[in-house]
TIZABA-542024 format. One record per atom (N, C-alpha, C): residue in three letters; atom name; x, y, z; chain. Coordinates in steps of 0.1 Angstrom, whole numbers, plus 5000, padded with zeros to 4 digits. Layout:
{site "Ala" "CA" {X Y Z} "A"},
...
***
This chain:
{site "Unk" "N" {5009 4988 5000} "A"},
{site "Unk" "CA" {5000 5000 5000} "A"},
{site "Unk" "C" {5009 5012 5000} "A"},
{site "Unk" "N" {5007 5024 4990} "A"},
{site "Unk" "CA" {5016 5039 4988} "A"},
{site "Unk" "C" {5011 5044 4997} "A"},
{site "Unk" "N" {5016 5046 5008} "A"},
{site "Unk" "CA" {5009 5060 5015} "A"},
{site "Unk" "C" {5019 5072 5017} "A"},
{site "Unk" "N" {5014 5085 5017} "A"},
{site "Unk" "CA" {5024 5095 5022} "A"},
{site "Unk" "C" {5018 5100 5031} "A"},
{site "Unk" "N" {5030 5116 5038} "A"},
{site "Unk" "CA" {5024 5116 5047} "A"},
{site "Unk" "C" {5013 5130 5049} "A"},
{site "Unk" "N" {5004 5129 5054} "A"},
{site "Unk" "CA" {4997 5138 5054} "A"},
{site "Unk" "C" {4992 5153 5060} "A"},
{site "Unk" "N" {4994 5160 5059} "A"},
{site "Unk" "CA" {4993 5174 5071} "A"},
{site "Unk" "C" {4981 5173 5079} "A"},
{site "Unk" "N" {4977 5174 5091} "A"},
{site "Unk" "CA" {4968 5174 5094} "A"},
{site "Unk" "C" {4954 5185 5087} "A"},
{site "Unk" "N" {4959 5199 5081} "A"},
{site "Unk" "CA" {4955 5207 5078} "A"},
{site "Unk" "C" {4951 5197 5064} "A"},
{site "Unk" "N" {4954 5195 5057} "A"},
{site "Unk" "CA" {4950 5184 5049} "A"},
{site "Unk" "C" {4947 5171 5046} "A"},
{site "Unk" "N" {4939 5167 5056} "A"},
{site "Unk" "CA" {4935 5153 5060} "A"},
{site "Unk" "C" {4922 5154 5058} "A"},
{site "Unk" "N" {4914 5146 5050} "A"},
{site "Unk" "CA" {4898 5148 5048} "A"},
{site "Unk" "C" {4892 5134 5051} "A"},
{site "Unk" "N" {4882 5132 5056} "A"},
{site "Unk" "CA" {4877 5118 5059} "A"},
{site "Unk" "C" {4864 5125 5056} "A"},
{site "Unk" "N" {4857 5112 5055} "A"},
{site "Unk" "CA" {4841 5114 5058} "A"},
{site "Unk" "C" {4835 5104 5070} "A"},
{site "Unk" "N" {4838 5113 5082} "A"},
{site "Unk" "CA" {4834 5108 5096} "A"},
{site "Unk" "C" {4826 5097 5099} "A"},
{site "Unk" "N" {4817 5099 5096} "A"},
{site "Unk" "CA" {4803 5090 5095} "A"},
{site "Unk" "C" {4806 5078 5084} "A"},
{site "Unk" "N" {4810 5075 5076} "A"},
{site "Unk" "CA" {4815 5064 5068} "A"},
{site "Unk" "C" {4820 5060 5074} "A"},
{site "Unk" "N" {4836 5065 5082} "A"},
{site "Unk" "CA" {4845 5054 5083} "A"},
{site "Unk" "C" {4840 5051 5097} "A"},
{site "Unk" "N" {4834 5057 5105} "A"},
{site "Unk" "CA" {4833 5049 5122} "A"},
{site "Unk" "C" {4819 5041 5117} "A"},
{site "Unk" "N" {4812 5044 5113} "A"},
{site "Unk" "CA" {4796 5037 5110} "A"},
{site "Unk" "C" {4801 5018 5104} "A"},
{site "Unk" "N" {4805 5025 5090} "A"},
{site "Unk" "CA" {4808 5013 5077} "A"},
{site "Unk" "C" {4821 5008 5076} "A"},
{site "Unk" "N" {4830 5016 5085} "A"},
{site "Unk" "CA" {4843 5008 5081} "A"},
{site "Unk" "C" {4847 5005 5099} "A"},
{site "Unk" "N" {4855 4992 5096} "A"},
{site "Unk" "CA" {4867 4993 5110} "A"},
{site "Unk" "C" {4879 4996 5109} "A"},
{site "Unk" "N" {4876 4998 5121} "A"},
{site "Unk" "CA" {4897 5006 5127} "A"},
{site "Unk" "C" {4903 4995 5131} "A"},
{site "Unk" "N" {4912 4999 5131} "A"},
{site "Unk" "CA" {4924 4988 5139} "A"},
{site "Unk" "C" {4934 5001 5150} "A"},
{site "Unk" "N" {4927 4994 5162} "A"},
{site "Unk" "CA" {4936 5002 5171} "A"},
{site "Unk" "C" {4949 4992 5176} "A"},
{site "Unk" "N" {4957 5000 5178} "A"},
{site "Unk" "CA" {4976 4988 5182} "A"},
{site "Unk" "C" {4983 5002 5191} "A"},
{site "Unk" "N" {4985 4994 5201} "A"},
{site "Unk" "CA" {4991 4999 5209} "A"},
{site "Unk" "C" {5006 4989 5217} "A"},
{site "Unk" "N" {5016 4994 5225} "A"},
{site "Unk" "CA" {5028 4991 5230} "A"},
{site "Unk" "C" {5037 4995 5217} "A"},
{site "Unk" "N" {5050 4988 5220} "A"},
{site "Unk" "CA" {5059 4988 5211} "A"},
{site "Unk" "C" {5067 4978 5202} "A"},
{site "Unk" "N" {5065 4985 5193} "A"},
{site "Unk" "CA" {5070 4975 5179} "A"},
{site "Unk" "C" {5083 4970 5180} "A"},
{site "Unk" "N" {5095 4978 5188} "A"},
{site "Unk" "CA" {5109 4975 5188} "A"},
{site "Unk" "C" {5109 4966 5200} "A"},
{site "Unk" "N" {5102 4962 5211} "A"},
{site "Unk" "CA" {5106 4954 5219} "A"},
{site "Unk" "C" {5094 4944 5217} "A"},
{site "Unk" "N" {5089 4939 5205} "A"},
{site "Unk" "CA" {5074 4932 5203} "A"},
{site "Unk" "C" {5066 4930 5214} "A"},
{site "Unk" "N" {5063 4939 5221} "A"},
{site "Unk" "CA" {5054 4938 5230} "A"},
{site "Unk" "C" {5041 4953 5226} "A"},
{site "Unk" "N" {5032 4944 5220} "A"},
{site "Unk" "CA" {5020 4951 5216} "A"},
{site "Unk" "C" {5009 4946 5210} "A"},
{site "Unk" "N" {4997 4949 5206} "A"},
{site "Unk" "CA" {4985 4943 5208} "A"},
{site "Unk" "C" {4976 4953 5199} "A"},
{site "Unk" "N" {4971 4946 5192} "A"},
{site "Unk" "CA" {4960 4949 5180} "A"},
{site "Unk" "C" {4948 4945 5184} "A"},
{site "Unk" "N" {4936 4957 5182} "A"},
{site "Unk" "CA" {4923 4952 5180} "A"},
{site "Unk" "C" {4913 4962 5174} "A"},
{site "Unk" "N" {4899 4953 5170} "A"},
{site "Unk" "CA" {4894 4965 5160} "A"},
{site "Unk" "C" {4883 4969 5169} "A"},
{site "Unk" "N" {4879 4987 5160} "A"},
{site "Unk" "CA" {4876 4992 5166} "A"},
{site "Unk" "C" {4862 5000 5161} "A"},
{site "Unk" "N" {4847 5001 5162} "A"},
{site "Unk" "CA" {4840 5007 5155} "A"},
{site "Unk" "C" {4834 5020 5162} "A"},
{site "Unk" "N" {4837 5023 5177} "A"},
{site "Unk" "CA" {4833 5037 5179} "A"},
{site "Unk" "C" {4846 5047 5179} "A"},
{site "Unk" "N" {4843 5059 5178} "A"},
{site "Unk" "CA" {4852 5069 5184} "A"},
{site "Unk" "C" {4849 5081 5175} "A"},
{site "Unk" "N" {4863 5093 5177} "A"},
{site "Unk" "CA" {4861 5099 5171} "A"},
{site "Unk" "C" {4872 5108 5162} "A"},
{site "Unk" "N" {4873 5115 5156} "A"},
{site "Unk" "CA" {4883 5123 5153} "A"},
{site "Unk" "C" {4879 5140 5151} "A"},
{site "Unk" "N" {4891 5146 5156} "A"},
{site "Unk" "CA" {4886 5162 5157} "A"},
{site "Unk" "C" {4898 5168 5162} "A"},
{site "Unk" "N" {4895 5183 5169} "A"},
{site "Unk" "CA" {4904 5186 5173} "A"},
{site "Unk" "C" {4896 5192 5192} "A"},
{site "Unk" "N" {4905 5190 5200} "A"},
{site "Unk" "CA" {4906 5192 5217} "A"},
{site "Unk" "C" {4918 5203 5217} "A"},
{site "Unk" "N" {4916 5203 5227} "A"},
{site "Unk" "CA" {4927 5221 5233} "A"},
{site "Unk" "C" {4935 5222 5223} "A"},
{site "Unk" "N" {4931 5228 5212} "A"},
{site "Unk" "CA" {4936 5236 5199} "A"},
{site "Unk" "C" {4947 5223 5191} "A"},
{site "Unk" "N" {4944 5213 5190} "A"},
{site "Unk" "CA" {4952 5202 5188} "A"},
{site "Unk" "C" {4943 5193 5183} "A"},
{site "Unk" "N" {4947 5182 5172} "A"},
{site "Unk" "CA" {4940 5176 5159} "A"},
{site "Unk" "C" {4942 5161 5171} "A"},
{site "Unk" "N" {4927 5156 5169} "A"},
{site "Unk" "CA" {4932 5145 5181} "A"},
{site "Unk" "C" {4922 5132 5174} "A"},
{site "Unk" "N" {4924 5120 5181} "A"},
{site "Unk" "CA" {4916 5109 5180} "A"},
{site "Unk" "C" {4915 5102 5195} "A"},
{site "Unk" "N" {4901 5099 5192} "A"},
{site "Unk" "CA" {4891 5095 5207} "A"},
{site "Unk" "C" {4887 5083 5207} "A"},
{site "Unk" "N" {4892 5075 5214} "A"},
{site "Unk" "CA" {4891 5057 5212} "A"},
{site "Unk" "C" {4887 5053 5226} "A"},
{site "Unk" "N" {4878 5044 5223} "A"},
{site "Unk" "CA" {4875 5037 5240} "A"},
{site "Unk" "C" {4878 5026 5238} "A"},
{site "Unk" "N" {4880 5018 5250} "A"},
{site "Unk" "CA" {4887 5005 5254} "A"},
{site "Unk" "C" {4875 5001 5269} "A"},
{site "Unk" "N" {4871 4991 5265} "A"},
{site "Unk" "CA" {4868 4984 5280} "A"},
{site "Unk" "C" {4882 4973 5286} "A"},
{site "Unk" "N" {4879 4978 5301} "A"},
{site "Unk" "CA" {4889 4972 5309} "A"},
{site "Unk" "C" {4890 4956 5307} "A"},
{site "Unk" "N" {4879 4950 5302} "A"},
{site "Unk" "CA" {4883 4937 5300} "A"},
{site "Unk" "C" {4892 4931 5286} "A"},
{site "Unk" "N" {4896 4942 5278} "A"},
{site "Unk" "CA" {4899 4942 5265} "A"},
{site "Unk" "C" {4913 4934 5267} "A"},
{site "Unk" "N" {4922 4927 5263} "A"},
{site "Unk" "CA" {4935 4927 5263} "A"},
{site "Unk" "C" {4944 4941 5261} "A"},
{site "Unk" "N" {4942 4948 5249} "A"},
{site "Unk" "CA" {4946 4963 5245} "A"},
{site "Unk" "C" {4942 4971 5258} "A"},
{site "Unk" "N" {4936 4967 5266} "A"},
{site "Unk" "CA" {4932 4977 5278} "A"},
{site "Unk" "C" {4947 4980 5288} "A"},
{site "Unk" "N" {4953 4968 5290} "A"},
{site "Unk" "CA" {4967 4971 5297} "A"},
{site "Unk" "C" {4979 4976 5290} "A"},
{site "Unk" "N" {4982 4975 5275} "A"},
{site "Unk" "CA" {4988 4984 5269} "A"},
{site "Unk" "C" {4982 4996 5264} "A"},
{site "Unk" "N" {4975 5005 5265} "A"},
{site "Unk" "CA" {4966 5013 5267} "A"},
{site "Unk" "C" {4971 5023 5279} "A"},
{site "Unk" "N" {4969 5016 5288} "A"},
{site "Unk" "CA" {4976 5021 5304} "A"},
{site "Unk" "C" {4993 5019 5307} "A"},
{site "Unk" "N" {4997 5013 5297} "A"},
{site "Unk" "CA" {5012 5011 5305} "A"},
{site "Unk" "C" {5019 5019 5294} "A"},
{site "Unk" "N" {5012 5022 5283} "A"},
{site "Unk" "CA" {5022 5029 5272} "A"},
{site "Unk" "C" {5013 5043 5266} "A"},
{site "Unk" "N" {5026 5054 5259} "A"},
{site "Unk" "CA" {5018 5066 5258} "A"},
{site "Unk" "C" {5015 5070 5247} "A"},
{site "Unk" "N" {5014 5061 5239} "A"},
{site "Unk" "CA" {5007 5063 5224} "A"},
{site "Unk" "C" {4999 5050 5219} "A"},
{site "Unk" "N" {4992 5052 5205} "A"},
{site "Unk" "CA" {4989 5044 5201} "A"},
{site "Unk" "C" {4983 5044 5187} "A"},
{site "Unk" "N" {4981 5038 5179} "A"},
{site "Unk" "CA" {4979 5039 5161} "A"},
{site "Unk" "C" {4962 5033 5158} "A"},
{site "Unk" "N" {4962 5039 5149} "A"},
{site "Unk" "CA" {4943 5041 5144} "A"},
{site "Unk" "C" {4948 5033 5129} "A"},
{site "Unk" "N" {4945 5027 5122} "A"},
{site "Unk" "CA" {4945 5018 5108} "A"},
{site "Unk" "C" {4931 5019 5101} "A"},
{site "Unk" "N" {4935 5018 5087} "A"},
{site "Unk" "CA" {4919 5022 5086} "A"},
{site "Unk" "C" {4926 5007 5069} "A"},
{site "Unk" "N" {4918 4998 5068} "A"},
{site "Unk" "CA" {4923 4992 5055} "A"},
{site "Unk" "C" {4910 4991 5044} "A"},
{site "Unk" "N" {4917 4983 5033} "A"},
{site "Unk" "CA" {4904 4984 5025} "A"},
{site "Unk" "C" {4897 4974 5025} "A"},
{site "Unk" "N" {4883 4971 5023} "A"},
{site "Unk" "CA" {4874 4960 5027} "A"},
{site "Unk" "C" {4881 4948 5024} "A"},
{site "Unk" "N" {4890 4942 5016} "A"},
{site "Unk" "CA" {4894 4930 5012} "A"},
{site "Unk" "C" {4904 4926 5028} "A"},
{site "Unk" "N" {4904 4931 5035} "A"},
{site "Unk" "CA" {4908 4927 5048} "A"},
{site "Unk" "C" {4900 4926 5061} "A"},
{site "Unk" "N" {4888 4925 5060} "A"},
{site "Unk" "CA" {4876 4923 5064} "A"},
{site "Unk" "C" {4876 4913 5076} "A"},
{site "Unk" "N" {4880 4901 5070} "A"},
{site "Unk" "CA" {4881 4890 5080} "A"},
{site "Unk" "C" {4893 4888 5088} "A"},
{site "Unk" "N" {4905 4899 5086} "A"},
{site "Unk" "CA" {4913 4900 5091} "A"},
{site "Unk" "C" {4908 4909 5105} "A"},
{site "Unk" "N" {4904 4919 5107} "A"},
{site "Unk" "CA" {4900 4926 5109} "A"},
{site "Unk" "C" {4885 4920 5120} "A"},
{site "Unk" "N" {4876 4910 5113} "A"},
{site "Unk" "CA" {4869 4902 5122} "A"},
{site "Unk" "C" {4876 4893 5133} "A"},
{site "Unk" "N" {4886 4886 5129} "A"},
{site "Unk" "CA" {4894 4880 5135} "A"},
{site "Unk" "C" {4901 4888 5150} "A"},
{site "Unk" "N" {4905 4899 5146} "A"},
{site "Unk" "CA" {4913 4909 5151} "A"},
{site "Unk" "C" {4906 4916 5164} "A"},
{site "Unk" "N" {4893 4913 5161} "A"},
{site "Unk" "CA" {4881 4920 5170} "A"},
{site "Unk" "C" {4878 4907 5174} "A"},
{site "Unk" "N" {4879 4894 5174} "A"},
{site "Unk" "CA" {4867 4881 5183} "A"},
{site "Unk" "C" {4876 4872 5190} "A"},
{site "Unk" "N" {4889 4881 5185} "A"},
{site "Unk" "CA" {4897 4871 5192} "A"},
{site "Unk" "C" {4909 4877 5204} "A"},
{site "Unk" "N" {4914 4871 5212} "A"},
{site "Unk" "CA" {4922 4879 5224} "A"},
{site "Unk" "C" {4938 4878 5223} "A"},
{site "Unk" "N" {4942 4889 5218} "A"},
{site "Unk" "CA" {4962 4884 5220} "A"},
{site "Unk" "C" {4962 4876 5235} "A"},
{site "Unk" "N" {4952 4879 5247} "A"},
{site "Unk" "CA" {4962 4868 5258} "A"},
{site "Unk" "C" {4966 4852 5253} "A"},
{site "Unk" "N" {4952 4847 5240} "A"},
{site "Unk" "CA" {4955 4835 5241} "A"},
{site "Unk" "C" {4960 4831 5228} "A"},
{site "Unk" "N" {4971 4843 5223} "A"},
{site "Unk" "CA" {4979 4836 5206} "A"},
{site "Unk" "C" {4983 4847 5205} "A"},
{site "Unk" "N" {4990 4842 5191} "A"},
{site "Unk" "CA" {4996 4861 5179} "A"},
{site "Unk" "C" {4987 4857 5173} "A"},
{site "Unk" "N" {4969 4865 5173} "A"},
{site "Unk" "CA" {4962 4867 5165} "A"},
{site "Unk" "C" {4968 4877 5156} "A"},
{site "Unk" "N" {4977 4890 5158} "A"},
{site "Unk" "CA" {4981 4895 5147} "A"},
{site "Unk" "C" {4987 4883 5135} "A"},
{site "Unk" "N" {4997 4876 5139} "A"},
{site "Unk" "CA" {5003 4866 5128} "A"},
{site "Unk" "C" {4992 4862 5122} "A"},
{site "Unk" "N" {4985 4853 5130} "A"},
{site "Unk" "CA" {4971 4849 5124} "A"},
{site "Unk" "C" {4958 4851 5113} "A"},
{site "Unk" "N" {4963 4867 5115} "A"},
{site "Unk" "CA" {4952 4879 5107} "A"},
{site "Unk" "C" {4958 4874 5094} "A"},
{site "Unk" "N" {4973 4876 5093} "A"},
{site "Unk" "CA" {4978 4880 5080} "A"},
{site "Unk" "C" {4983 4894 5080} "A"},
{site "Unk" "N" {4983 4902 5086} "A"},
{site "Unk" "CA" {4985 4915 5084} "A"},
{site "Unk" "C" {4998 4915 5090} "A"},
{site "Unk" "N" {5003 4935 5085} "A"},
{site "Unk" "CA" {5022 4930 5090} "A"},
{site "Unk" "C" {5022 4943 5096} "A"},
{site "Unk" "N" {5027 4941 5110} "A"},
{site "Unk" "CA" {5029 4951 5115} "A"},
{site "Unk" "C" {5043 4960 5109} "A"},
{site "Unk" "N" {5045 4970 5106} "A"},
{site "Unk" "CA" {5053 4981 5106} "A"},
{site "Unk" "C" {5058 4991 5118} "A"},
{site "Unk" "N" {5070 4998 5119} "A"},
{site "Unk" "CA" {5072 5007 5124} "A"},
{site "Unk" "C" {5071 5019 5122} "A"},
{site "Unk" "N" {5060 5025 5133} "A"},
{site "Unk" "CA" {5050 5043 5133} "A"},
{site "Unk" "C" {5067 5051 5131} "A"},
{site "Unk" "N" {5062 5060 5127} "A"},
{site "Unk" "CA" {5074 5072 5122} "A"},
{site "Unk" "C" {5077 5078 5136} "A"},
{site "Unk" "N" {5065 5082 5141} "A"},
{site "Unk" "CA" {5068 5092 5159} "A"},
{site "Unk" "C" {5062 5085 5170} "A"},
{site "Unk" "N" {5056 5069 5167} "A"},
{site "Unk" "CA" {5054 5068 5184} "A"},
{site "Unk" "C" {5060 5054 5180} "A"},
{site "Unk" "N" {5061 5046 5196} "A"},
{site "Unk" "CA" {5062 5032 5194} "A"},
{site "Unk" "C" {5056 5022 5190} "A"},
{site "Unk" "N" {5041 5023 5190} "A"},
{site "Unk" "CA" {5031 5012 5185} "A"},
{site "Unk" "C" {5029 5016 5171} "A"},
{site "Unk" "N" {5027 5000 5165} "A"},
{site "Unk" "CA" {5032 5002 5151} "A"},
{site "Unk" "C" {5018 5007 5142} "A"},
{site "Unk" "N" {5019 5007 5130} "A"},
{site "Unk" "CA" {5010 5006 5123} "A"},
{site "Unk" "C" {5011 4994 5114} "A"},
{site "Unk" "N" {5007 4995 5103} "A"},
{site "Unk" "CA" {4999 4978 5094} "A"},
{site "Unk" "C" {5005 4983 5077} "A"},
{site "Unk" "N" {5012 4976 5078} "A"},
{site "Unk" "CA" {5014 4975 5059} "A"},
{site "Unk" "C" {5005 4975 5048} "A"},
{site "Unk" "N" {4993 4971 5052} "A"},
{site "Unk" "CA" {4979 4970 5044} "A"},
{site "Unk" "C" {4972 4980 5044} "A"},
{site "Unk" "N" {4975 4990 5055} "A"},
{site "Unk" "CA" {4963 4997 5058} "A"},
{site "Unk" "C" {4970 5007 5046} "A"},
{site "Unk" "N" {4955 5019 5042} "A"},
{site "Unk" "CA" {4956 5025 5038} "A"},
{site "Unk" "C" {4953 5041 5042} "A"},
{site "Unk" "N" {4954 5043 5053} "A"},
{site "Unk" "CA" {4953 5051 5064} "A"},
{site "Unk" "C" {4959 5046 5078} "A"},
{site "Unk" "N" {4967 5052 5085} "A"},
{site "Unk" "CA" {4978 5052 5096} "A"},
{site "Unk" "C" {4979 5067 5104} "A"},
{site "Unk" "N" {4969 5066 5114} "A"},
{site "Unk" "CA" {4970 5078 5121} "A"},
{site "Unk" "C" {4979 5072 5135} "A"},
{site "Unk" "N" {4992 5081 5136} "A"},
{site "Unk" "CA" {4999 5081 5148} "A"},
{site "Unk" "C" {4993 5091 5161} "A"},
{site "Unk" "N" {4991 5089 5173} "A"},
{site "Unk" "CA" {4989 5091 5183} "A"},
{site "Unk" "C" {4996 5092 5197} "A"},
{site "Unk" "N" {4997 5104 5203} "A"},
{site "Unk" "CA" {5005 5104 5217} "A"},
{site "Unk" "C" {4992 5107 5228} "A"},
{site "Unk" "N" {4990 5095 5233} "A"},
{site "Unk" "CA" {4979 5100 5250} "A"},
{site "Unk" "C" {4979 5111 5257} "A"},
{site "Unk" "N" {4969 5119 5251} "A"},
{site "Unk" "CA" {4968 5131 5262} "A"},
{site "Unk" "C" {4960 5128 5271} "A"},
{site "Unk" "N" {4948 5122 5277} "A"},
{site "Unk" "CA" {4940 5122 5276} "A"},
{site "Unk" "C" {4931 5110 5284} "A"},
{site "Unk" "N" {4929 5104 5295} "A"},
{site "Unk" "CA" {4917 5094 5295} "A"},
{site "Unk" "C" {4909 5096 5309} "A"},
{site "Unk" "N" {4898 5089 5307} "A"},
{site "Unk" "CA" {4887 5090 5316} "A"},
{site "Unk" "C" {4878 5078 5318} "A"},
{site "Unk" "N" {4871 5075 5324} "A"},
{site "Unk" "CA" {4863 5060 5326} "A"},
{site "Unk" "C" {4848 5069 5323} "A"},
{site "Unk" "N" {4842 5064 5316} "A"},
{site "Unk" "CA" {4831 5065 5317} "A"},
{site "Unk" "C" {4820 5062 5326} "A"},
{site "Unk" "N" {4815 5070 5332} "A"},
{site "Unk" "CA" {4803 5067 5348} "A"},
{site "Unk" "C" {4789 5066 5345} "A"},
{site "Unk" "N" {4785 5054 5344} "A"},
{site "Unk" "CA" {4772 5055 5342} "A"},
{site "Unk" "C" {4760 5065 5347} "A"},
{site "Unk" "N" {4764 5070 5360} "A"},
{site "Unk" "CA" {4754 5077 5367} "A"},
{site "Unk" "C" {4756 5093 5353} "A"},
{site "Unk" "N" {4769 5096 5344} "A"},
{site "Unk" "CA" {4766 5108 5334} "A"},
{site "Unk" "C" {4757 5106 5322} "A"},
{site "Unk" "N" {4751 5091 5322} "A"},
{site "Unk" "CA" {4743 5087 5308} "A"},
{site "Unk" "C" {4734 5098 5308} "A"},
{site "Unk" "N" {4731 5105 5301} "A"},
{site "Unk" "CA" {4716 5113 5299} "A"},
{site "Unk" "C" {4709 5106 5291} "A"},
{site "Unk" "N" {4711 5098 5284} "A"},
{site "Unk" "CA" {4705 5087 5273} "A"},
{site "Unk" "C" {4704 5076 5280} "A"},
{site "Unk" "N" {4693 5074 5286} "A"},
{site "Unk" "CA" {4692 5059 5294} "A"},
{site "Unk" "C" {4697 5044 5284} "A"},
{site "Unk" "N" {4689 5046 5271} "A"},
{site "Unk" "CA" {4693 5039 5264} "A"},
{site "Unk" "C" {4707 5035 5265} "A"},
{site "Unk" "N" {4721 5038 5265} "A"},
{site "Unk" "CA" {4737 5039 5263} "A"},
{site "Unk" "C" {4737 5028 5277} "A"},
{site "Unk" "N" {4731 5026 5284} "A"},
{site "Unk" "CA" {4733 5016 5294} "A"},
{site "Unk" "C" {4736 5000 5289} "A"},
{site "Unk" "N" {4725 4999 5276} "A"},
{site "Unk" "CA" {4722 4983 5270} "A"},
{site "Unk" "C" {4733 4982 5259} "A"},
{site "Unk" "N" {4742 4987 5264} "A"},
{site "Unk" "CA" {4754 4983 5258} "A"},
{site "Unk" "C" {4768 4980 5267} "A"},
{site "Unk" "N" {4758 4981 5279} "A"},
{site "Unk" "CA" {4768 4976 5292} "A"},
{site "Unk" "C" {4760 4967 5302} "A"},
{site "Unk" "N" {4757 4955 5295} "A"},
{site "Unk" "CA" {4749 4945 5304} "A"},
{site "Unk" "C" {4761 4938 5315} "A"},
{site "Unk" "N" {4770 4935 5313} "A"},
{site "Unk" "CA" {4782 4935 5321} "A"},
{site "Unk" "C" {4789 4942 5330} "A"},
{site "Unk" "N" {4786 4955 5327} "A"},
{site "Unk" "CA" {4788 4970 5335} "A"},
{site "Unk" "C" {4803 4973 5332} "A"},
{site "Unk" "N" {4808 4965 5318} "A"},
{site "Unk" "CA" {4819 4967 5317} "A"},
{site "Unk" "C" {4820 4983 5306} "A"},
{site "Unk" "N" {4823 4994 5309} "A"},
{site "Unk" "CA" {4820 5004 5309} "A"},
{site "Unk" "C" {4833 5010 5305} "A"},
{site "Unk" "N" {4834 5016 5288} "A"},
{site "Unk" "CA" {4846 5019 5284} "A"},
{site "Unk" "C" {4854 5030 5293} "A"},
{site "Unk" "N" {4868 5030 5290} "A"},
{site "Unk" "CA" {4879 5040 5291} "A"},
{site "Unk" "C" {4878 5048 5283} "A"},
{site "Unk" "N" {4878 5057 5279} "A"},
{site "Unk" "CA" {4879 5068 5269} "A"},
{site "Unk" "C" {4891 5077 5267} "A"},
{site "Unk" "N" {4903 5078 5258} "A"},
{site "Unk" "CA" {4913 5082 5255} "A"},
{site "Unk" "C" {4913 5088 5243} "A"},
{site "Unk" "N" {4918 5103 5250} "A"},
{site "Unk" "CA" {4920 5112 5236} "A"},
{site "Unk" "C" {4937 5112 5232} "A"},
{site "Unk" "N" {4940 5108 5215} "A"},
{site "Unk" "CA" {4953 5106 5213} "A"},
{site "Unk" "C" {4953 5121 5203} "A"},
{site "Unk" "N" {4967 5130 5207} "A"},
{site "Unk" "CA" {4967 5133 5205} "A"},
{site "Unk" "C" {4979 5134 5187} "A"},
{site "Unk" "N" {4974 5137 5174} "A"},
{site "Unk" "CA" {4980 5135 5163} "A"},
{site "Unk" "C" {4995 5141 5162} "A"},
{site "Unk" "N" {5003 5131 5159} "A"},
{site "Unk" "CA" {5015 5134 5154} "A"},
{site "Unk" "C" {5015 5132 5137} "A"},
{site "Unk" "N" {5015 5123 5132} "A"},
{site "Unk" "CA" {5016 5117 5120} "A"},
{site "Unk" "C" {5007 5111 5117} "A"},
{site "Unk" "N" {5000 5112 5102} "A"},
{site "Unk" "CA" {4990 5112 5093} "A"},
{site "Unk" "C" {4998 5102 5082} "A"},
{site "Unk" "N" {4998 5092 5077} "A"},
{site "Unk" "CA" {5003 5081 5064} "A"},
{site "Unk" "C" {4992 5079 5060} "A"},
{site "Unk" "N" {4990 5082 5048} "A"},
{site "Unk" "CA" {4976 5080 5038} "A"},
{site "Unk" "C" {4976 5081 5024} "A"},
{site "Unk" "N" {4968 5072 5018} "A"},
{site "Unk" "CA" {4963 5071 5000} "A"},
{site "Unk" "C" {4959 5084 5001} "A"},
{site "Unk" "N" {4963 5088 4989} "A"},
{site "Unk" "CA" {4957 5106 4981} "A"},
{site "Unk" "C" {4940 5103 4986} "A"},
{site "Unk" "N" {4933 5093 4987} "A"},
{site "Unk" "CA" {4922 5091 4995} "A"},
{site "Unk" "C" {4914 5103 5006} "A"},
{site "Unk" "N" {4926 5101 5014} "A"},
{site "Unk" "CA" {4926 5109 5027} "A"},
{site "Unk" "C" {4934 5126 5025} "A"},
{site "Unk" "N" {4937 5132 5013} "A"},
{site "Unk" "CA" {4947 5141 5009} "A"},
{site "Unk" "C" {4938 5151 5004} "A"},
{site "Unk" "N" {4933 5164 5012} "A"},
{site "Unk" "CA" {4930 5170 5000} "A"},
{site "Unk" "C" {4940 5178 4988} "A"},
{site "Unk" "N" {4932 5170 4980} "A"},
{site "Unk" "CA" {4942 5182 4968} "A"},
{site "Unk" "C" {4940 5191 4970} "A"},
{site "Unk" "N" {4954 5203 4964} "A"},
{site "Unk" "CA" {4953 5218 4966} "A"},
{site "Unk" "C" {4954 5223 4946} "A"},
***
């Protein structure tokens, strides 16, 4: 996959497509001492927080990615194209504690340009990430009663805002000037 790299001032998505209809692949730890952990991801968000271009990812504490999450200060967003689908299924139903589901996927981890957790050779989008950012979500702030029936467990996400270093993307993601 060609990707270059992108300015943030020049990065265009269509928000609602890619969190709705596509999955992420969030990977967090580090790639130089192979200690890190892949999984996919369908909520979050991207924008900008205290005058800074950021991405917003939750993790429940039962996640494996939940303890590299907390022990490390970055982490990578992937975005690939549908023909990786079941990699990507795999990547989300299954747990690094019990294998290298990455080997398993097929997919190749790479080294991120500015943080430690890698990004994916396939992907066609590679947003790099430094943790500014996290909070636990408290059910007693739901205003939406409904947002509860997605915590019949009460397993109740983390919420981390990463803050953007590096953008790698298909002309896709580029606006032309």
């Amino acid at each position: 996959m060609t990707r270059v790299p992108i300015d943030p001032a020049d990065f265009i998505i269509d928000i609602h497509e890619l969190w709705l209809n596509r999955w992420l692949l969030l990977a967090c730890g580090d790639m130089e001492k192979d200690d890190f952990n892949a999984m996919t991801i369908a909520w979050g968000g991207m924008g900008v927080m205290w005058n800074k271009p950021m991405v917003q990812v939750v993790v429940r504490p039962t996640r494996h990615t939940y303890g590299f999450m907390e022990r490390y200060d970055s982490f990578t967003v992937s975005v690939f194209p549908d023909r990786f689908r079941d990699a990507l299924q795999l990547l989300g139903s299954r747990s690094g504690r019990d294998g290298d589901k990455i080997a398993d996927s097929g997919l190749t981890p790479v080294a991120s340009q500015t943080v430690s957790s890698p990004g994916f050779a396939e992907a066609e989008l590679i947003v790099e990430c430094r943790t500014m950012f996290r909070s636990d979500m408290l059910p007693d702030q739901f205003l939406d009663a409904s947002i509860n029936g997605h915590y019949p467990h009460k397993d109740y996400h983390r919420i981390y805002f990463g803050e953007v270093l590096a953008i790698q993307g298909t002309d896709r993601y580029r606006r032309s000037h």
